[in-house]
Backbone as CSV, one residue per row, in Angstrom:
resi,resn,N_x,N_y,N_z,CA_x,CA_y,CA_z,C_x,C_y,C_z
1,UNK,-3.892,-0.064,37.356,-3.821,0.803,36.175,-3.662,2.262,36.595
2,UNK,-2.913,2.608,35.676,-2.696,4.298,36.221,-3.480,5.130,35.883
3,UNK,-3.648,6.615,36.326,-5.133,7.551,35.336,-4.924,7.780,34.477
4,UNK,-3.864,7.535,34.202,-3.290,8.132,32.550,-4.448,6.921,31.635
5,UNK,-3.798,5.643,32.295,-4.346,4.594,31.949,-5.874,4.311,31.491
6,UNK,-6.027,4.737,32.725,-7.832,4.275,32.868,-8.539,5.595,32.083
7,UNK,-7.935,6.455,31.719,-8.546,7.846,31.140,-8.336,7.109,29.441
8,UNK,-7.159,6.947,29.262,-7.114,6.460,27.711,-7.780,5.330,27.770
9,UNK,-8.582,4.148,28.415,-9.623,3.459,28.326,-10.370,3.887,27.714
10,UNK,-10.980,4.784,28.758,-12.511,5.407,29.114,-12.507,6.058,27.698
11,UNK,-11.421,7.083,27.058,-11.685,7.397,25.426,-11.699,6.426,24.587
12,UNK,-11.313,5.762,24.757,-11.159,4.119,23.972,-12.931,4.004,23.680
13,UNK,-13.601,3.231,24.676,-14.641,3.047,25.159,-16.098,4.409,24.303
14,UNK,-15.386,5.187,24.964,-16.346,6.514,24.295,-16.268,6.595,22.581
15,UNK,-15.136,6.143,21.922,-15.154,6.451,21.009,-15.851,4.888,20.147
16,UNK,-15.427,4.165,20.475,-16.493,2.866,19.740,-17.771,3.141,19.569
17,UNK,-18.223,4.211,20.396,-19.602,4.415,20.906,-20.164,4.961,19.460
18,UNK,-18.832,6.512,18.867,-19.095,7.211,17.892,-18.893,6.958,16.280
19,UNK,-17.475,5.768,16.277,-17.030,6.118,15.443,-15.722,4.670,15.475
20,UNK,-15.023,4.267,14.751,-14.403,3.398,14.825,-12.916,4.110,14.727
21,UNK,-12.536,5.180,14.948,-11.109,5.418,15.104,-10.108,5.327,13.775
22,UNK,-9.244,5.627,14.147,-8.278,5.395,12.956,-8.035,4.422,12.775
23,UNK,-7.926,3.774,11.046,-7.771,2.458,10.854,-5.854,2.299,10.614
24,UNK,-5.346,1.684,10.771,-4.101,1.433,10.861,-3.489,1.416,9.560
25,UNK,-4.489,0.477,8.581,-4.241,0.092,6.967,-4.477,1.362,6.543
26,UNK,-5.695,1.854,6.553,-6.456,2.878,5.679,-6.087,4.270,5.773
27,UNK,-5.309,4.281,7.329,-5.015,5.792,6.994,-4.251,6.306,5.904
28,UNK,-3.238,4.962,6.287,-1.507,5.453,5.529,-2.154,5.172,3.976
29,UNK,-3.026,4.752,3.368,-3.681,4.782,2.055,-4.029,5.670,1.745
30,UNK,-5.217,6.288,2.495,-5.621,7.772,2.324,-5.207,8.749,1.972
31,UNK,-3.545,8.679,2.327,-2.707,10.062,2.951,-1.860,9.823,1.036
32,UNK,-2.003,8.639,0.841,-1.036,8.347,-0.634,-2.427,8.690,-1.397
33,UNK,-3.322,8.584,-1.402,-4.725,8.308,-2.575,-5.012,10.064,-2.481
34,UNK,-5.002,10.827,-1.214,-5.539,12.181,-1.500,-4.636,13.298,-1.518
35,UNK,-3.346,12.689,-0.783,-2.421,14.340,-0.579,-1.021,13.741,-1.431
36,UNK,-0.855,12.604,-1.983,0.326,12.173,-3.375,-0.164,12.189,-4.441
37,UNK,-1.548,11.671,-4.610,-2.184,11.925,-6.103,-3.191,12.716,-6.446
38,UNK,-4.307,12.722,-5.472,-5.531,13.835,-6.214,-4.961,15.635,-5.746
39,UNK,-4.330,15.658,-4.949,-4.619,17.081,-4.724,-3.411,17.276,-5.510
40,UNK,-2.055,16.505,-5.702,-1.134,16.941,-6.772,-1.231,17.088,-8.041
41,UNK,-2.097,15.776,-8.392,-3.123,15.791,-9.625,-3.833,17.405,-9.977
42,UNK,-5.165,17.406,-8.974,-6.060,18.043,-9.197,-5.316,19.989,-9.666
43,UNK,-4.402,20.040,-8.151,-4.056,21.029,-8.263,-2.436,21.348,-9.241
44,UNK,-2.197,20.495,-9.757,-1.127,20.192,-10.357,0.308,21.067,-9.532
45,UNK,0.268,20.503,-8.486,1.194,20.626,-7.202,1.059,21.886,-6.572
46,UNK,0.398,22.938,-7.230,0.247,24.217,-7.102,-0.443,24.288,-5.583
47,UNK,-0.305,24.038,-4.476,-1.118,23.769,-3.198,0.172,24.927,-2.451
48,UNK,-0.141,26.196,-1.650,0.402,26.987,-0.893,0.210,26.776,0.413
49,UNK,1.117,26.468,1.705,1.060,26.817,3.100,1.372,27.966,3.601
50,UNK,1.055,28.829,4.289,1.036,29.922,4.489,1.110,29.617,6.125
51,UNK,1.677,30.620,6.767,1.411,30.701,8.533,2.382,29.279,9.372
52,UNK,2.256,28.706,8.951,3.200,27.104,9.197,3.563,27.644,10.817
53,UNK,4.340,28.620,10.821,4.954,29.171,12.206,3.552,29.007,13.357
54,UNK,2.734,29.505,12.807,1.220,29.645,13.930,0.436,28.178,14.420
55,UNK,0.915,27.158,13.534,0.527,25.651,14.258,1.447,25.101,15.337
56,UNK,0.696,24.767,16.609,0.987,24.274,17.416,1.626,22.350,17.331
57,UNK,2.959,21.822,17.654,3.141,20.920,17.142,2.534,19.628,18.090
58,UNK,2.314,20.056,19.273,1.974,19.858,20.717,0.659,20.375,20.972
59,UNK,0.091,19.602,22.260,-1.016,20.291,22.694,-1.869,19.959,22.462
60,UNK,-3.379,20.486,23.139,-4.390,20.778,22.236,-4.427,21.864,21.297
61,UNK,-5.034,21.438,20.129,-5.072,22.651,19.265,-6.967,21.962,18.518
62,UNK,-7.489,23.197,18.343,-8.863,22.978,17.638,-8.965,23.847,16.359
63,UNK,-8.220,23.212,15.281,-8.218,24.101,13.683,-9.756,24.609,13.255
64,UNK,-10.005,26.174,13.339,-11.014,26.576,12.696,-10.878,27.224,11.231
65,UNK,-11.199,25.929,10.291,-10.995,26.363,8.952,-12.217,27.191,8.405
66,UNK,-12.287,27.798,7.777,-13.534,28.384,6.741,-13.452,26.996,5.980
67,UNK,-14.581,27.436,5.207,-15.124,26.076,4.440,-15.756,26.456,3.331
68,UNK,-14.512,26.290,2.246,-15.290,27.191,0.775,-15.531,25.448,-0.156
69,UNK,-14.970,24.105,-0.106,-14.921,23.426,-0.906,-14.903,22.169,0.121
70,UNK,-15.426,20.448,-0.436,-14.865,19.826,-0.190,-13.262,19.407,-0.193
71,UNK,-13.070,20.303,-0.947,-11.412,19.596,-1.056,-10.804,19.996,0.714
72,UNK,-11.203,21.290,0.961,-10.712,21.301,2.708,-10.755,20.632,3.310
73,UNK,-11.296,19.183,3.368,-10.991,18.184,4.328,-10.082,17.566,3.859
74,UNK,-9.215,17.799,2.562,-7.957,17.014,2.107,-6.845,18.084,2.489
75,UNK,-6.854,19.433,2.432,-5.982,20.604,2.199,-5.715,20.466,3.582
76,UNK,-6.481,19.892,4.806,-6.043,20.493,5.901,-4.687,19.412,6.595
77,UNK,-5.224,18.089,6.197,-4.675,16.801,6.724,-3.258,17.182,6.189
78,UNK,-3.223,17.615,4.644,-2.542,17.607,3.566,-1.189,18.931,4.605
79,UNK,-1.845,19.779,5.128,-0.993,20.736,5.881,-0.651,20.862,7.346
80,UNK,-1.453,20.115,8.196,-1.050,20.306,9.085,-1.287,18.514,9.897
81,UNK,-1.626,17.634,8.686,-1.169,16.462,9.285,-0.233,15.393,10.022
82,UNK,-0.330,14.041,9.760,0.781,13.565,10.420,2.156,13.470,9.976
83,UNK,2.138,14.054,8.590,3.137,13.934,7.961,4.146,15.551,8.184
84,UNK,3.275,16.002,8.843,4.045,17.649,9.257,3.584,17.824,10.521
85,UNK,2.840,17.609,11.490,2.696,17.916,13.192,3.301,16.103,13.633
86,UNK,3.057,15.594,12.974,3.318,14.104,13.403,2.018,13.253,14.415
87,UNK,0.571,14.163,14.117,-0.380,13.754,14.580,-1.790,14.163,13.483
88,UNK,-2.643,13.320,13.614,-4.042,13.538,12.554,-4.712,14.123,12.294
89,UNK,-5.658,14.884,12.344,-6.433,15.554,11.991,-8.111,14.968,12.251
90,UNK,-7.938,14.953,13.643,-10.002,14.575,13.918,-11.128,16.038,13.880
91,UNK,-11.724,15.497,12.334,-12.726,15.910,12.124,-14.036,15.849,13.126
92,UNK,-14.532,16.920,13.382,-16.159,16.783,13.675,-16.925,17.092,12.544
93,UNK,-17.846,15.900,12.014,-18.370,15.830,11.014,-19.882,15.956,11.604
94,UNK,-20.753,16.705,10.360,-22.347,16.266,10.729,-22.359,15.337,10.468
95,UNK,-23.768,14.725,11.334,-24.523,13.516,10.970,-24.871,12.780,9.807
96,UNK,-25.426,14.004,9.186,-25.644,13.707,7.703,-24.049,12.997,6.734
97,UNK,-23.568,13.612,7.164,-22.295,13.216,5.990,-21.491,11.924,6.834
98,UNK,-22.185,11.139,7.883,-21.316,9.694,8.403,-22.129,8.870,7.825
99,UNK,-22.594,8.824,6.472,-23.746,7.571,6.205,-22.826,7.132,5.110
100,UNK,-23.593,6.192,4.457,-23.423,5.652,3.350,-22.222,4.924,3.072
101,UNK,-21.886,5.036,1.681,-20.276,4.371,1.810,-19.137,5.841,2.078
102,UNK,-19.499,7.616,2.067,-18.534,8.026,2.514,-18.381,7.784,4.134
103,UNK,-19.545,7.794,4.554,-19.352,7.420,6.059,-18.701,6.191,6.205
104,UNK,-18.402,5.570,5.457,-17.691,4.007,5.750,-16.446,4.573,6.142
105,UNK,-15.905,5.235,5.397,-14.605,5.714,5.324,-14.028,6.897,6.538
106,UNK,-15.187,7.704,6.345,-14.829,9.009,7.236,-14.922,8.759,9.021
107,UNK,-15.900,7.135,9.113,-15.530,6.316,10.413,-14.337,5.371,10.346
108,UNK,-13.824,5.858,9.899,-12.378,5.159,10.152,-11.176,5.988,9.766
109,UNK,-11.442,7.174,9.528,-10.686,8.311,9.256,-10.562,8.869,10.448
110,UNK,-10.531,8.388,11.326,-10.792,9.663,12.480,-11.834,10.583,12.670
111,UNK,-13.163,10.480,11.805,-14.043,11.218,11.953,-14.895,10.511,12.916
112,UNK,-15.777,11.733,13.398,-16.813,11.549,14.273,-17.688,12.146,14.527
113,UNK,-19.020,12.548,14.484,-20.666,12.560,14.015,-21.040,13.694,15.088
114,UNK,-21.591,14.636,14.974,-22.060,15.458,15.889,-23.516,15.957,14.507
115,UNK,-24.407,16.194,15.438,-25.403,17.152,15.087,-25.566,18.529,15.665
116,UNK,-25.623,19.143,14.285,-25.245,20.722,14.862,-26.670,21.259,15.577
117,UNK,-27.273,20.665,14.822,-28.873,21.406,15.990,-29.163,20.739,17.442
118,UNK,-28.563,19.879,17.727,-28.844,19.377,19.238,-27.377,18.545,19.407
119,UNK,-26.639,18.997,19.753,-25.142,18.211,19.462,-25.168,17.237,21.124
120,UNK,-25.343,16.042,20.638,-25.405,14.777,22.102,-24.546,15.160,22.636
121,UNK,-24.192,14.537,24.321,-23.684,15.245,25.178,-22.402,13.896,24.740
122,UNK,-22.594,12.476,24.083,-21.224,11.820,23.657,-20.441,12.364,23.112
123,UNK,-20.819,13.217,21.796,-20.194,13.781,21.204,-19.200,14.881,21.458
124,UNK,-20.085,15.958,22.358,-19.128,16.907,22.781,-18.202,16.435,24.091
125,UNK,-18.873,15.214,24.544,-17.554,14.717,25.872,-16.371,13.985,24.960
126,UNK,-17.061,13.511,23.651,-15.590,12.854,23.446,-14.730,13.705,22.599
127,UNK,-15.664,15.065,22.131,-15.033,16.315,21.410,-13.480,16.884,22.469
128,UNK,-13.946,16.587,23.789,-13.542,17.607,25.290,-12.856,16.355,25.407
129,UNK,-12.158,15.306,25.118,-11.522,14.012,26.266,-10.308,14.177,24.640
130,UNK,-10.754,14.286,23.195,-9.469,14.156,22.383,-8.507,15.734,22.888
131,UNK,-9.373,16.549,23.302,-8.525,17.941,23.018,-7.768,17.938,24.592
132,UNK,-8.613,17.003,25.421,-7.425,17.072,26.587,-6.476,15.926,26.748
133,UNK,-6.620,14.971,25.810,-5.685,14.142,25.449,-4.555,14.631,24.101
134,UNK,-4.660,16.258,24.424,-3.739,16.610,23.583,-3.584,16.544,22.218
135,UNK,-4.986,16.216,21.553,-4.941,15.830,20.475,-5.511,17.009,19.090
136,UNK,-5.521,16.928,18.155,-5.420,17.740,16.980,-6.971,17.525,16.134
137,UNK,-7.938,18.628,17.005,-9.583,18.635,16.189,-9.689,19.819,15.280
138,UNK,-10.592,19.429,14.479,-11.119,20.483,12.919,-12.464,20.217,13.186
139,UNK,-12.799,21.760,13.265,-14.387,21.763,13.015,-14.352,23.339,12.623
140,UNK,-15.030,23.152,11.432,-15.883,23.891,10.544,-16.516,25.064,11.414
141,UNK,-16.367,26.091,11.812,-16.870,27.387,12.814,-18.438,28.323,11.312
142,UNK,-18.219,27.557,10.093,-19.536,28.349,9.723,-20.369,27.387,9.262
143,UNK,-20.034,25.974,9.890,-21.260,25.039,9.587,-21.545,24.226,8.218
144,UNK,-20.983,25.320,7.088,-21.428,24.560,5.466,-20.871,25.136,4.717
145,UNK,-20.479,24.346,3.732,-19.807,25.497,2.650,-20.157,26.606,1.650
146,UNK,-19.701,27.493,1.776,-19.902,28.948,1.130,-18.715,29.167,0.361
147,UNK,-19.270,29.310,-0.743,-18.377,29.368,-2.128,-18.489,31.011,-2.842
148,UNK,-19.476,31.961,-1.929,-19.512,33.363,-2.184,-18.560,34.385,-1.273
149,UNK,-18.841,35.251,-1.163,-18.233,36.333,-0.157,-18.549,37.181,0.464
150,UNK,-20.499,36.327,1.580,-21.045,37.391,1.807,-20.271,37.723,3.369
151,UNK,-20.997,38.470,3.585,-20.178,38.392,5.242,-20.185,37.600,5.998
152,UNK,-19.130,37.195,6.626,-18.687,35.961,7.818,-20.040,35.913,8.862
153,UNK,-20.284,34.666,8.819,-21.274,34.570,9.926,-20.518,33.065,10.732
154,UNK,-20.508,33.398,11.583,-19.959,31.910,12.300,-20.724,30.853,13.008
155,UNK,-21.231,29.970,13.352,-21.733,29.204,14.204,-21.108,29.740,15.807
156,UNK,-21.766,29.720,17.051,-21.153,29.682,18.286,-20.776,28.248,18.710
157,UNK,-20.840,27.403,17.757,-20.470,26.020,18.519,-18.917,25.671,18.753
158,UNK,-18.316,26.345,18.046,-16.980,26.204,18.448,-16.806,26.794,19.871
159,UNK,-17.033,28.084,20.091,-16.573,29.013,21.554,-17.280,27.927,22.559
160,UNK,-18.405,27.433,22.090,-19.178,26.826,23.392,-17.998,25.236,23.662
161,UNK,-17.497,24.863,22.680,-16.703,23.351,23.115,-15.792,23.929,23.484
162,UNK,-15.029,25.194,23.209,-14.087,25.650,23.451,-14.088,26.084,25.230
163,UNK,-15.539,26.225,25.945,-15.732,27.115,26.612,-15.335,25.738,27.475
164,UNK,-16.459,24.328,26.665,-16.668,22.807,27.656,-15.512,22.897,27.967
165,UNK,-13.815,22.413,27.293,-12.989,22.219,27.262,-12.527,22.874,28.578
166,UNK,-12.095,24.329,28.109,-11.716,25.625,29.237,-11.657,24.934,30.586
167,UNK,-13.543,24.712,30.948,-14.460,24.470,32.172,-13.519,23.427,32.633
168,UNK,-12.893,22.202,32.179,-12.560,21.265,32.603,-10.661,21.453,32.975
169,UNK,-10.328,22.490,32.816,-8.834,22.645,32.670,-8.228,22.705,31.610
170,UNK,-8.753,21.824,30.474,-7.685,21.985,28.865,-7.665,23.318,28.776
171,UNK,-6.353,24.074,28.541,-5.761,24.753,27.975,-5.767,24.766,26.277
172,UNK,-7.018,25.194,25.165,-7.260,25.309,23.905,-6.636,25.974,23.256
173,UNK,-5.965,26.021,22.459,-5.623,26.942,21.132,-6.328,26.719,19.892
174,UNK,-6.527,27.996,19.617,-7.826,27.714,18.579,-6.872,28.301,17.521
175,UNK,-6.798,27.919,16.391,-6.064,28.709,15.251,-6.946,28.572,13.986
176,UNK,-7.139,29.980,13.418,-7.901,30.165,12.339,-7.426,29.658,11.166
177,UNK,-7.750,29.641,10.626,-7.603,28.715,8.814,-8.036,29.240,8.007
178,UNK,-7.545,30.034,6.844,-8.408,30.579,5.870,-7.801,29.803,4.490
179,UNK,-9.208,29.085,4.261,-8.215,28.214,2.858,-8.648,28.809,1.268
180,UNK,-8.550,28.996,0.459,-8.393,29.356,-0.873,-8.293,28.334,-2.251
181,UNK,-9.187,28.888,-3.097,-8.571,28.528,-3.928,-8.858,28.755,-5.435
182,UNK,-8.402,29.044,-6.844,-8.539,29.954,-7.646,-9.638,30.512,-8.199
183,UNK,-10.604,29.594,-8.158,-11.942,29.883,-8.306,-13.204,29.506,-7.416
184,UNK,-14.470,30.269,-7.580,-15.253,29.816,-6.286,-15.423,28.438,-6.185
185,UNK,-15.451,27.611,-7.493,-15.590,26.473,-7.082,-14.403,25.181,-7.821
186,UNK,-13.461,25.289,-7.085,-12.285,24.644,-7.283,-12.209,24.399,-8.924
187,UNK,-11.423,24.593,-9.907,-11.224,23.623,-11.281,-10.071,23.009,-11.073
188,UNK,-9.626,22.319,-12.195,-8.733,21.642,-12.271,-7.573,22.598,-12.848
189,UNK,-6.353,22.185,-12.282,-5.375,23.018,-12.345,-5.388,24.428,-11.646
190,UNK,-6.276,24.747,-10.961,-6.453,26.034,-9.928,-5.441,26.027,-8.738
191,UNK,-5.022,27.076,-8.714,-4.615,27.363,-7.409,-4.928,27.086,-6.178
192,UNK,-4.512,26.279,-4.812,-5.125,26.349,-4.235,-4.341,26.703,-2.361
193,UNK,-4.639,27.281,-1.586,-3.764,28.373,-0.778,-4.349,27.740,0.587
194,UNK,-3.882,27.633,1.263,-4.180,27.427,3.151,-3.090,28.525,4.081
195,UNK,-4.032,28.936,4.830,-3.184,30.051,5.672,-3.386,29.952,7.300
196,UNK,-2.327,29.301,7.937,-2.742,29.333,9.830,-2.538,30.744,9.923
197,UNK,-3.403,31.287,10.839,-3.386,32.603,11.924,-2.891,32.603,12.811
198,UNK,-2.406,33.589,13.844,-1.641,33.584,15.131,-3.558,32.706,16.341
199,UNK,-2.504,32.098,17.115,-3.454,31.077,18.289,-4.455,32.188,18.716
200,UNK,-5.921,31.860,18.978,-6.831,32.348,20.003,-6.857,31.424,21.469
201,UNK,-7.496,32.353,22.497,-7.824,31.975,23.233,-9.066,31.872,24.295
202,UNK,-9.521,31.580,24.529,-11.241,32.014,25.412,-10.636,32.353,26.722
203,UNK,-10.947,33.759,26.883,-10.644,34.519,28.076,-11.941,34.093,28.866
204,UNK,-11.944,33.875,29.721,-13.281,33.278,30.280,-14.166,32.159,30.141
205,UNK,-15.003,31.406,30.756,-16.369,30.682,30.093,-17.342,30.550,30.028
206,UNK,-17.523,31.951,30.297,-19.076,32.812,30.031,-20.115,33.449,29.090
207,UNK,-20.949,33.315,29.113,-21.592,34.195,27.502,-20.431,35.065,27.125
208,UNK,-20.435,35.878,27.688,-19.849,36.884,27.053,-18.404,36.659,26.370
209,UNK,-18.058,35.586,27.099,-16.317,35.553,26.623,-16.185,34.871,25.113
210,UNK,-17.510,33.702,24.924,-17.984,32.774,24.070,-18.470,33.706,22.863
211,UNK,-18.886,35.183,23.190,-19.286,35.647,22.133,-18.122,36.257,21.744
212,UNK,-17.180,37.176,22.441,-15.896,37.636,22.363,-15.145,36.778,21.424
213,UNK,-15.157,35.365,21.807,-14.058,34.533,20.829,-14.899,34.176,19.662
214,UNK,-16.222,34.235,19.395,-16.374,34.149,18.107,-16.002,35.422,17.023
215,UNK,-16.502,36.485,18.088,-15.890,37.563,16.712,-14.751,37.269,16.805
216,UNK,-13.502,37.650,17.783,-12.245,37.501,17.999,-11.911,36.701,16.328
217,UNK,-12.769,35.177,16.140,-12.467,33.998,15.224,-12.794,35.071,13.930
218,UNK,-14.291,35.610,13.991,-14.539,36.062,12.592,-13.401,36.982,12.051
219,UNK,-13.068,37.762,12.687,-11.662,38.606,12.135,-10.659,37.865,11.738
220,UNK,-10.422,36.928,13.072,-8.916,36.334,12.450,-9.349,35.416,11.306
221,UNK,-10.348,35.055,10.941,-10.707,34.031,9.534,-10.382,34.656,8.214
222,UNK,-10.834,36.056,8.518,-11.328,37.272,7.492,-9.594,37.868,6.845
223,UNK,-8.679,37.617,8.000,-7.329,37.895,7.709,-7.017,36.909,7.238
224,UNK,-6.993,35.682,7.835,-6.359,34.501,7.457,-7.054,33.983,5.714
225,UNK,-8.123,34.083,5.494,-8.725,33.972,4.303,-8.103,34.812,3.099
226,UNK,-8.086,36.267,3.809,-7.566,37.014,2.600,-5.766,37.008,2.123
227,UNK,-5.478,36.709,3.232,-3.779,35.923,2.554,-4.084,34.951,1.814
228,UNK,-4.755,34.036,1.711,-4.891,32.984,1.116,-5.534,33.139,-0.260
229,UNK,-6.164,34.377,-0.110,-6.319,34.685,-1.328,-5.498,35.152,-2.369
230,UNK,-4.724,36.246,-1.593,-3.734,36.868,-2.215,-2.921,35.960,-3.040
231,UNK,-2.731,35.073,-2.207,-2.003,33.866,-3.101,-2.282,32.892,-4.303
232,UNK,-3.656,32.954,-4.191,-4.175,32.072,-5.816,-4.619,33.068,-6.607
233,UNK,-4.211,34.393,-6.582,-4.585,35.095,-7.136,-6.224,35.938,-7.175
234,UNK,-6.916,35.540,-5.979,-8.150,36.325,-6.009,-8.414,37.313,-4.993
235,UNK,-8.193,38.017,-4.986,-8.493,39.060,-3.760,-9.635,38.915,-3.105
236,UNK,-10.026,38.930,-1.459,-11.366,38.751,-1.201,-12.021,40.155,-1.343
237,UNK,-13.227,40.130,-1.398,-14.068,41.206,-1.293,-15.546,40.752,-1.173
238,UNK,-15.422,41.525,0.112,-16.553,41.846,0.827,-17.365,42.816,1.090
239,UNK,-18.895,42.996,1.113,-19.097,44.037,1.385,-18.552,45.539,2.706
């Protein structure tokens, strides 16, 4: 077996551990049930891409969206999925939200379970084995959703996987996400706006560089957000 080989095992292997992978039936359902009918529905087609040029089609790439609504885990697939990069969209989800019957689903969506207060070392190795298998991760850089406009506070858990990654050779592109939409808390028939930012990168993988790329992120969110506003019509404002 070749390393190519025995490496796509070994993720094979790691990921049964977390999560059951993409289902073959269920994706291509998903992609008709949330981005052909509810978000055309909901938003009555009114859904804006913005930045398109700034996604990487190749590569690793690690999408840091803001997180004003559930609907962002449909808006993102919906924009920079397989139906436009020609690859998926793996979520890092909390713990809390892989249970029940949405967890039925979101383990077979490509999602996969991390805890943000002590994040297992499976999780972030198999966080670090999709992004050097070139593959296309979303994680949430402020942790929960905020439907106000106080000031950006970010989690450091992104810079730190970003940093794991680095440490090991992957080459990361981090691209900000600022998504929108007409009101703080989505209605029906609202506007609703997604905007990619130009790529970050972690100069280093040291405290300091880890803190560097989080502000680096908070700005570019803060830009990328407020185009997105501009577009459903709400201007951001912040203190």
């Amino acid at each position: 077996m070749t390393a190519d080989g025995t490496a796509s095992v070994a993720l094979t292997e790691r990921e049964r551990t977390l999560c059951n992978g993409i289902n073959p039936w269920l994706a291509p359902l998903a992609m008709l049930l949330t981005q052909d009918i509810a978000l055309r529905f909901y938003f009555r087609g009114r859904v804006t891409v913005l930045g398109r040029e700034n996604l990487p089609d190749s590569g690793p790439v690690l999408l840091a969206p803001t997180h004003r609504s559930r609907w962002d885990a449909l808006m993102l697939p919906h924009a920079a999925g397989r139906r436009v990069t020609g690859r998926d969209c793996r979520f890092m989800v909390t713990s809390d939200e892989m249970s029940g019957l949405q967890g039925w689903f979101l383990h077979r969506l490509g999602c996969f379970p991390v805890n943000p207060r002590k994040p297992a070392a499976a999780s972030l190795r198999f966080a670090v084995d999709l992004l050097e298998g070139g593959q296309q991760m979303v994680m949430f850089p402020e942790g929960r959703i905020i439907q106000n406009d106080p000031e950006m506070r970010l989690m450091p858990g992104l810079a730190r996987l970003t940093a794991l990654a680095e440490g090991q050779g992957v080459a990361v592109k981090v691209i900000p996400v600022g998504i929108a939409y007409g009101h703080a808390k989505p209605r029906f028939g609202d506007r609703a706006a997604l905007c990619f930012g130009p790529a970050l990168r972690l100069q280093g993988t040291d405290r300091s560089a880890i803190a560097s790329l989080t502000h680096e992120l908070c700005g570019a969110l803060q830009s990328a957000e407020g185009l997105a506003r501009q577009a459903v019509g709400r201007p951001l404002q912040r203190p």
